[in-house]
N, C-alpha and C positions, 0 to 999 in steps of 0.2 A: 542704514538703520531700518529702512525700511522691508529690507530680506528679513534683519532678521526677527522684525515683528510680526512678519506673515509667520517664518517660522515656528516663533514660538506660539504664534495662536492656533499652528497646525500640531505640534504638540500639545499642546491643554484641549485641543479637540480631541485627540485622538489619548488622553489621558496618560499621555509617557507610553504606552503600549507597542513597541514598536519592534517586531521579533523576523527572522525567516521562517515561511514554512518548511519544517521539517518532514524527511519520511515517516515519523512518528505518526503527524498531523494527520499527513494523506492517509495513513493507516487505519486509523480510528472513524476516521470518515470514510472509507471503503466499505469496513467490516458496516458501520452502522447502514451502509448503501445495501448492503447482501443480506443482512440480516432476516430479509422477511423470509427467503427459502433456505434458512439452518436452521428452525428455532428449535430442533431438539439439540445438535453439537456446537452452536455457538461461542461457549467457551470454550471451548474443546479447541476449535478453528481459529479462536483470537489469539491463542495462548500456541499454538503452532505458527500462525503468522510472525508473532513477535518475531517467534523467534527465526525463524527464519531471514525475517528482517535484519535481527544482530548480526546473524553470521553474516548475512551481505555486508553489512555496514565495516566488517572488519578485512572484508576487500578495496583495496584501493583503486584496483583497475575498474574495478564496479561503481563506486561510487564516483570515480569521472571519467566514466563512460553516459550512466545511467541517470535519469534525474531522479530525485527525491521521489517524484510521484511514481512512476516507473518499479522503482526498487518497491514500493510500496503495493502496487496493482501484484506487480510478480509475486510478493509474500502471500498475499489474499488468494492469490489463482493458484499456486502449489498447495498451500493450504488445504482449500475446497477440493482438488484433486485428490489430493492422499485420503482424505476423509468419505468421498466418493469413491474412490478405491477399495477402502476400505470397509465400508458397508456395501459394497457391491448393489446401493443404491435401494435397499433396504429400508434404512431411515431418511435417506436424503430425496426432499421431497423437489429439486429444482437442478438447474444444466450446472452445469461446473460453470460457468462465466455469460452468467445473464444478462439480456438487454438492461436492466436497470445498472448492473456495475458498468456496462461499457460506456451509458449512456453519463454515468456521475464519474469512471474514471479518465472518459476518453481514449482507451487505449482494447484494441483487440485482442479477443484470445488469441490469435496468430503472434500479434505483438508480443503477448507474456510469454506465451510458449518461444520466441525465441530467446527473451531475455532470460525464462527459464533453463535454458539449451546451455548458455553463457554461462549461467552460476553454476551449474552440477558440471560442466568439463571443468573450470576453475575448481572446486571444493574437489573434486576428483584426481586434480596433479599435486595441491596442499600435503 
């Protein structure tokens, strides 16, 4: 009885709240991570991450290969590229994958760009 009073007093701590983080999660916490060097296409970049994200999400082999956060870093860093590409750096006032995302995603652009490599040969034999 006594587990399960620790338990329950760890649930009324913690208010029933008790979830995985999803690649959702880490997404939204990425973009607001990069946020300071997009702030003219930010929407623009959230709304291309997403989705970029979905389409991962609808691989199997990707989602257990890749972790939640990972699938997520990679949505943000193709994102930011194509947007970089596509103003040919015009509007875009910072690197395609800045010390602050590395530093709050943990994960290298060498990293993304492989994981990046992964999704477009995958989305490429689909």
């Amino acid at each position: 009885t006594q587990v399960l009073n620790v338990q329950q007093e760890i649930l009324e701590t913690l208010e029933y709240r008790l979830s995985v983080p999803s690649s959702s999660t880490f997404l939204v916490r990425f973009i607001k991570a990069g946020s300071k060097d997009m702030t003219n296409s930010i929407t623009d970049v959230t709304i291309l991450a997403k989705y970029i994200l979905d389409v991962t999400l609808l691989s199997f082999r990707m989602g257990q290969e890749y972790l939640p956060s990972e699938l997520a870093a990679m949505s943000v860093f193709l994102a930011r590229k194509c947007f970089t590409l596509r103003s040919m750096k015009k509007n875009w006032p910072g690197p395609i994958w800045s010390e602050t995302l590395w530093y709050h995603t943990g994960y290298s652009r060498g990293k993304l760009e492989q994981i990046a490599i992964e999704f477009m040969k995958e989305k490429n034999t689909v």
